[in-house]
C-alpha positions as CSV (number, residue, x, y, z in Angstrom):
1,X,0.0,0.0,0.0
2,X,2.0,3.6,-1.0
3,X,1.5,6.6,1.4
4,X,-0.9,8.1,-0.6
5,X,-3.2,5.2,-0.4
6,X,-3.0,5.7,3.7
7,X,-3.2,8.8,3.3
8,X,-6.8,8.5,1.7
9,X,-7.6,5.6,3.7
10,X,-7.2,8.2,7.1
11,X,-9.3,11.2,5.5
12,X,-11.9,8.5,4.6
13,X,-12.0,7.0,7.7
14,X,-12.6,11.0,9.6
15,X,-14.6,11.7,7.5
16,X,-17.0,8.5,8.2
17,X,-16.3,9.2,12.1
18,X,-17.4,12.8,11.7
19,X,-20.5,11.7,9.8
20,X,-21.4,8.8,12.5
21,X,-19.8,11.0,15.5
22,X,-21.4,14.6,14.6
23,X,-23.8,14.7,11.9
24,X,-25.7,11.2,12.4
25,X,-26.3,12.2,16.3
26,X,-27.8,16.1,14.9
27,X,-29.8,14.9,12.1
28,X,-31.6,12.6,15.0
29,X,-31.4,15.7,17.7
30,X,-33.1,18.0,15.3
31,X,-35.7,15.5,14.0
32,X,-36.7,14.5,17.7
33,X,-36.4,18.1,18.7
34,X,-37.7,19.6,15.7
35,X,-41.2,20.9,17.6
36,X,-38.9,22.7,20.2
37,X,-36.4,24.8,19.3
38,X,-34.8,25.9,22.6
39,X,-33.9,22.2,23.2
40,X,-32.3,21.4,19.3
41,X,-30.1,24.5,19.7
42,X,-29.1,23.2,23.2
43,X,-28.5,20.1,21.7
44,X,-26.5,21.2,18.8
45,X,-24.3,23.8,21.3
46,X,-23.8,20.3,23.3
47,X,-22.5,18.4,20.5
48,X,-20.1,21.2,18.8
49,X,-18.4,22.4,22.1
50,X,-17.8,18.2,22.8
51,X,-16.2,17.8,19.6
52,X,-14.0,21.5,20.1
53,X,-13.1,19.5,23.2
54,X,-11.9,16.1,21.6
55,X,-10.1,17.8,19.0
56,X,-8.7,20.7,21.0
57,X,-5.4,18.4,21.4
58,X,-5.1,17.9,17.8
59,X,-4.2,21.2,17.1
60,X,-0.9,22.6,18.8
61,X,-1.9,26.3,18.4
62,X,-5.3,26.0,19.8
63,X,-3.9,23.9,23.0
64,X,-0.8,26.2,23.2
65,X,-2.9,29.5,22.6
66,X,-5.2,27.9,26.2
67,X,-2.3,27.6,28.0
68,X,-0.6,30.3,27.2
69,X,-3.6,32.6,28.5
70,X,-3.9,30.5,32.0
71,X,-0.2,30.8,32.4
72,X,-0.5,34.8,31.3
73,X,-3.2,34.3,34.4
74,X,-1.4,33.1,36.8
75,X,1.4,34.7,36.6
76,X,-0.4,37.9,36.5
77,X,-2.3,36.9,39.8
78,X,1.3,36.6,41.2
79,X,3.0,39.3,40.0
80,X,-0.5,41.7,41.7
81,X,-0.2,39.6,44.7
82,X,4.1,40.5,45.0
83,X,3.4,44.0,43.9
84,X,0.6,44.5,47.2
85,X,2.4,42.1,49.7
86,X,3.9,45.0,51.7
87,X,0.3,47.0,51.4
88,X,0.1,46.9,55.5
89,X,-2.2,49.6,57.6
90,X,-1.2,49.9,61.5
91,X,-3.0,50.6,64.6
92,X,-0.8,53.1,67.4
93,X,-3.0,53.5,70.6
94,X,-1.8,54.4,73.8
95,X,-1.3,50.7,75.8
96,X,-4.0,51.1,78.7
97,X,-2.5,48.1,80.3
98,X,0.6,50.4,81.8
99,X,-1.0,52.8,84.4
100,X,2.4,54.9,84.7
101,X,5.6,54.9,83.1
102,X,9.0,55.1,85.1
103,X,11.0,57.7,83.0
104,X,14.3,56.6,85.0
105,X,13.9,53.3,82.7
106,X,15.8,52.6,79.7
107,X,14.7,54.9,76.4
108,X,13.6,51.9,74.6
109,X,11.1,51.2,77.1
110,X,9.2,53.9,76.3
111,X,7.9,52.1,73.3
112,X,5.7,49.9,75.3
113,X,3.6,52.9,76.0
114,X,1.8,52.4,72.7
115,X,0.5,49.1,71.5
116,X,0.9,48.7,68.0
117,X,-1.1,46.5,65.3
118,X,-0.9,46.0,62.2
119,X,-2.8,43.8,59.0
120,X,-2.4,43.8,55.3
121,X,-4.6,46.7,53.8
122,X,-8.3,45.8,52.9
123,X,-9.7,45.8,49.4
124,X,-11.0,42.9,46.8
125,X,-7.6,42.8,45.6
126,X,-5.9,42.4,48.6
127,X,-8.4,39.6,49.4
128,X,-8.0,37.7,46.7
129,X,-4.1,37.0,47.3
130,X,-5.5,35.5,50.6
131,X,-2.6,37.2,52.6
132,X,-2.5,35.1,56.2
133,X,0.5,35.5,59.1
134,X,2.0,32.6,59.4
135,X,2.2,30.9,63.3
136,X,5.2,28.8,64.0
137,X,3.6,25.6,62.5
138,X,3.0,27.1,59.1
139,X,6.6,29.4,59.1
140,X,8.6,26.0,60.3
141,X,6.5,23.9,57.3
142,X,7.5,26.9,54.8
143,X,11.1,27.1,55.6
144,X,11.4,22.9,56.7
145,X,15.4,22.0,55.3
146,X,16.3,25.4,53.9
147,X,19.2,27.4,54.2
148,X,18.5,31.1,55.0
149,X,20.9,34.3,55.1
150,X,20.2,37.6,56.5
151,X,23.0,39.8,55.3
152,X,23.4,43.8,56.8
153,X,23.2,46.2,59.6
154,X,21.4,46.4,62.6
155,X,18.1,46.5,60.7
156,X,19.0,43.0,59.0
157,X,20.0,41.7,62.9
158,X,16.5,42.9,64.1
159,X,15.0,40.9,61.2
160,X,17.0,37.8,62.4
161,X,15.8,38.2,65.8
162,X,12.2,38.3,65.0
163,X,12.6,35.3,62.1
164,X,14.0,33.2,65.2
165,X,11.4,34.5,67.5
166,X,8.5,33.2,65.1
167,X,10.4,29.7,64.4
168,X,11.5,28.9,68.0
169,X,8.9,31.0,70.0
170,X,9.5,34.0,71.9
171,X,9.2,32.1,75.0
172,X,11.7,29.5,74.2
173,X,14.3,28.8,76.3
174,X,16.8,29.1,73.6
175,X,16.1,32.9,73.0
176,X,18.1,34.6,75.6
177,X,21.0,33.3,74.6
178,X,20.0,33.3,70.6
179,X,20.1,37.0,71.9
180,X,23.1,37.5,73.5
181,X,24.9,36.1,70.6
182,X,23.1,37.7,68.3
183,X,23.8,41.3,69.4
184,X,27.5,41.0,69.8
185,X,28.8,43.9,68.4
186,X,29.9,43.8,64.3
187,X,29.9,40.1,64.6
188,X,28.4,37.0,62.7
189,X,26.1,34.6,63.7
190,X,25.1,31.4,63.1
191,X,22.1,28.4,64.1
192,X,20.5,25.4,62.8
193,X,17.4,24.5,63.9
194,X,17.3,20.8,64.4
195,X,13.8,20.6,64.0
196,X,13.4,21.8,61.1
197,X,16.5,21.2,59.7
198,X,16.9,25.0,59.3
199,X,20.2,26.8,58.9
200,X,20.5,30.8,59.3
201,X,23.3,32.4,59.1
202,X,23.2,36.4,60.1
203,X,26.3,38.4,58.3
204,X,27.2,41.5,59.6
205,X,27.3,43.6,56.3
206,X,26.9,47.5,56.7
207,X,27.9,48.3,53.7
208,X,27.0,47.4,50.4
209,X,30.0,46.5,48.7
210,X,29.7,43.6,51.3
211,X,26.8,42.6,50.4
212,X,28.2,42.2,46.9
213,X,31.0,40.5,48.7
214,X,29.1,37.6,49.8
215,X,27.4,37.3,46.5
216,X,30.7,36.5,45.1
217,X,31.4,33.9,47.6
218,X,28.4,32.1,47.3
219,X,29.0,32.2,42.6
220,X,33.0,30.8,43.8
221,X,31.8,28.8,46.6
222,X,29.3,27.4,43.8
223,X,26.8,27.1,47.0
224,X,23.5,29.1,47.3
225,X,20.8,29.8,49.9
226,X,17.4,29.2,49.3
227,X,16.5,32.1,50.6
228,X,18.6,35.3,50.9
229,X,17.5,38.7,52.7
230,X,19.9,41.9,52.7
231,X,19.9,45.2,53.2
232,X,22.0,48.2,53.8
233,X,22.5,51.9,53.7
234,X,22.4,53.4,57.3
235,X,25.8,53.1,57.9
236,X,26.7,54.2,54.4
237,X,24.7,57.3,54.5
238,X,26.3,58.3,58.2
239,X,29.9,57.7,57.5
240,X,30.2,58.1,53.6
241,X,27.4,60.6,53.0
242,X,27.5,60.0,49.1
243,X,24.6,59.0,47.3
244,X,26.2,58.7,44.0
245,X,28.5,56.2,45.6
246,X,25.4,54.3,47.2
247,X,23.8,53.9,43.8
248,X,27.1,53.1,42.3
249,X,27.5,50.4,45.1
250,X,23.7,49.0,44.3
251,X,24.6,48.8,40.6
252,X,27.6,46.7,41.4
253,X,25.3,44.4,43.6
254,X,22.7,44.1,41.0
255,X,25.2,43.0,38.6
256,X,26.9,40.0,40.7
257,X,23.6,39.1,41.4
258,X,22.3,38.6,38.1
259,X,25.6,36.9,37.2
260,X,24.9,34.4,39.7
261,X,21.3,33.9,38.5
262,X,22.0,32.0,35.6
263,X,23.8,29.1,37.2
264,X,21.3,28.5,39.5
265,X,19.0,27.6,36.7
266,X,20.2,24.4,36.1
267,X,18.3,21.2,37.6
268,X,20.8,20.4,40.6
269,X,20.9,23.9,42.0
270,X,17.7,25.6,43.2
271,X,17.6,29.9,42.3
272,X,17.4,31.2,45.8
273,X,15.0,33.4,46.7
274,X,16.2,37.0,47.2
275,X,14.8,40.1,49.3
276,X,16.2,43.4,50.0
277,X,15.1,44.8,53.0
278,X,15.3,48.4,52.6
279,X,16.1,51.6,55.0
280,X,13.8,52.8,57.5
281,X,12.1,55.9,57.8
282,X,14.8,58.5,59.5
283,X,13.1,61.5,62.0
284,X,15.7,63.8,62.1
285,X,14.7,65.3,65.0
286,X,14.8,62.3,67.4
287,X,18.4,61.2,66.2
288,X,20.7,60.8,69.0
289,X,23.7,62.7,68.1
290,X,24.9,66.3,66.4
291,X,26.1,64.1,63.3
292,X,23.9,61.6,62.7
293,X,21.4,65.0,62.8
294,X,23.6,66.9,60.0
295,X,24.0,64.0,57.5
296,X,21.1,62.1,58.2
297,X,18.6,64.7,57.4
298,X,15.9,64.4,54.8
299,X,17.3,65.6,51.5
300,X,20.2,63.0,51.5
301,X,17.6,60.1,52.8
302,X,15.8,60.9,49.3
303,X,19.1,61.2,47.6
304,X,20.0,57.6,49.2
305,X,16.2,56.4,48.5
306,X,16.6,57.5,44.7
307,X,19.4,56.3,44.2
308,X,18.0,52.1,45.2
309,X,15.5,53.1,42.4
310,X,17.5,54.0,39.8
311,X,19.7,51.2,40.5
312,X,17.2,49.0,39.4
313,X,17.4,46.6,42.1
314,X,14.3,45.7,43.0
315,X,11.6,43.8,41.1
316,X,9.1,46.6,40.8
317,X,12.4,48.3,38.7
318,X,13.2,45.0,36.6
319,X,15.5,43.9,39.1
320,X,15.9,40.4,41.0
321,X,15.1,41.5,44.5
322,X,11.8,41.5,45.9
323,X,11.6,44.6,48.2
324,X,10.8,44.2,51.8
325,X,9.5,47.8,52.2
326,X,10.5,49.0,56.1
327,X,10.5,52.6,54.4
328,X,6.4,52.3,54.0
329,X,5.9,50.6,57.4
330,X,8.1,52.8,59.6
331,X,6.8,55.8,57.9
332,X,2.9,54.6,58.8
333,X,3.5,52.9,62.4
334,X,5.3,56.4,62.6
335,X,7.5,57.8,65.3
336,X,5.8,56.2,68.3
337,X,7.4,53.1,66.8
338,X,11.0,54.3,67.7
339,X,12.9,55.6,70.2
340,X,15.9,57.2,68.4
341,X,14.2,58.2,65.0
342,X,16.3,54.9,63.1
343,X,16.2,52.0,64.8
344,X,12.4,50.4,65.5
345,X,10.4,48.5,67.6
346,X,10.5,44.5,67.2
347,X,6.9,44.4,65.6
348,X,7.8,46.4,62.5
349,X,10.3,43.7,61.6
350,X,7.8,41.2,62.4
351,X,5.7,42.4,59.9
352,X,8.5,42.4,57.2
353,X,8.8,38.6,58.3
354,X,5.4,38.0,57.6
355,X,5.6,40.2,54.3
356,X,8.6,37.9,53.2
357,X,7.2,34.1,53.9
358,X,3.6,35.4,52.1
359,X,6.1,36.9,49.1
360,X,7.8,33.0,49.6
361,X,4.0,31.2,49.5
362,X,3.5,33.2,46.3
363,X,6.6,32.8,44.7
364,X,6.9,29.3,45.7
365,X,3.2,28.2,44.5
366,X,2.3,27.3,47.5
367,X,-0.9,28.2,50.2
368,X,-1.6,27.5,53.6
């Protein structure tokens, strides 16, 4: 038998199928349903859209052309859900359970004059992302066998301390000394968290060129996190006081990061999941010192703030960072939220935990 032959022997053979499959089963429909019209269009809508079905797979572009509008879906739905993650309103009232406060106490205590809330912002679109805070269960499930860093200053230690506090509990006996170590002065620190199988490492990187540093370890080391947050700027912007060397800095970050980015894409080695936890809010007027007061002030914060965004960093720029915005959350909780106009109370970096394991759910594919 040639090909041709076949050939005519398969269009044949459709052909028939189509005639027994579609046309047989309508004549009938319409015949039966001839008196009622309502029902033979019914019928006839029934039978076409079951043979659309059958035959979808048959034809590439019409299958491709489907998934290609879910995917387009989805990843839209993510990419709204990363872009409103950090979308968080707060609640300052005066804390009615303290009837006096002792001003011969530490500064910081002052703080617990106000009790602060806070929850993601309310609207259909915030709903839909279904954004939840996480309890110890959930946070230990979600980060079960991974290997985190938190790389920066003191705003990257404060991150570390509430990360552990959610993991092991605040009340754990493990926590004073977790601590005490924690808070030596410009000093790593280390812990895995055998329940879990968690490692975090904490590395003490004020500036950004060590931040960049660390990247470069990790492309000659050939070993990645899974998930990497880092941040810095404060210290920068006190003893360098040179935004054009900040964004500078930034660019050189971005671009050891994206070098690293394409060997993680092979099957063996995971891409890590990357934050940048960005500066807080600084009020000039409660900052503790004559210096910190002359270069901290507001025009070089926005020099320093303009200068991340024109780096192109951060996801919302095109860049491979998702932002963990402190800036937006220290600027609403506001200053009853600190006690020296830079550094802030525990539950703002709380929050950016929270923001950061949702921002891990979406990007991971994963819900509660």
């Amino acid at each position: 038998m040639t090909l041709m032959t076949m050939l005519g022997a398969v269009q044949l053979g459709a052909a028939a199928a189509c005639v027994v499959v579609v046309l047989i089963p309508m004549v009938m429909a319409g015949w039966h349903l001839r008196r009622n019209r309502i029902l033979l269009y019914c019928g006839v809508l029934f039978i076409t859209l079951a043979v659309c079905l059958h035959l979808t797979p048959y034809f590439p572009s019409v299958s491709d052309f489907v998934t290609s509008v879910s995917s387009v879906v989805v990843f839209d739905h993510r990419s709204t859900c990363i872009n409103l993650v950090n979308d968080i309103a707060w609640e300052v009232k005066p804390n009615v359970s303290l009837h006096h406060f002792n001003p011969t106490h530490n500064v910081s205590s002052s703080l617990n004059l106000y009790e602060k809330r806070w929850d993601w912002s309310k609207s259909p679109k915030h709903d839909a992302c279904d954004f939840q805070k996480l309890s110890k269960s959930d946070a230990s499930d979600l980060l079960n066998g991974s290997w985190v860093v938190v790389a920066g200053d003191s705003q990257a230690r404060f991150f570390t301390l509430s990360l552990l506090n959610l993991i092991l509990g605040p009340q754990a006996k493990r926590m004073g000394s977790v601590r005490a170590d924690l808070f030596k002065r410009h000093s790593d620190y280390s812990i895995l968290v055998h329940e879990i199988g968690m490692k975090l490492d904490f590395v003490w990187a004020p500036y950004v060129v060590n931040l960049t540093n660390s990247m470069m370890g990790f492309k000659t080391k050939k070993s990645y996190p899974d998930v990497m947050v880092m941040g810095a700027g404060l210290w920068h912007m006190l003893h360098v006081n040179n935004a054009s060397n900040y964004d500078f800095a930034l660019r050189m970050l971005k671009s050891s990061v994206v070098s690293l980015l394409p060997l993680t894409a092979s099957a063996s080695i995971k891409s890590p999941h990357l934050f940048w936890l960005g500066m807080p809010m600084v009020i000039n007027g409660m900052l503790n010192t004559q210096e910190k007061r002359e270069k901290m002030n507001d025009r070089i914060w926005h020099a320093y703030d303009r200068a991340l965004g024109d780096s192109r960093l951060l996801r919302q720029t095109g860049g491979p960072l998702v932002l963990l915005d402190i800036q937006s959350m220290t600027w609403n909780c506001g200053p009853r939220c600190t006690s020296d106009g830079m550094h802030y109370d525990l539950v703002i970096y709380e929050a950016a935990v929270q923001v950061m394991l949702n921002a891990l759910l979406i990007e991971s594919h994963q819900s509660l």
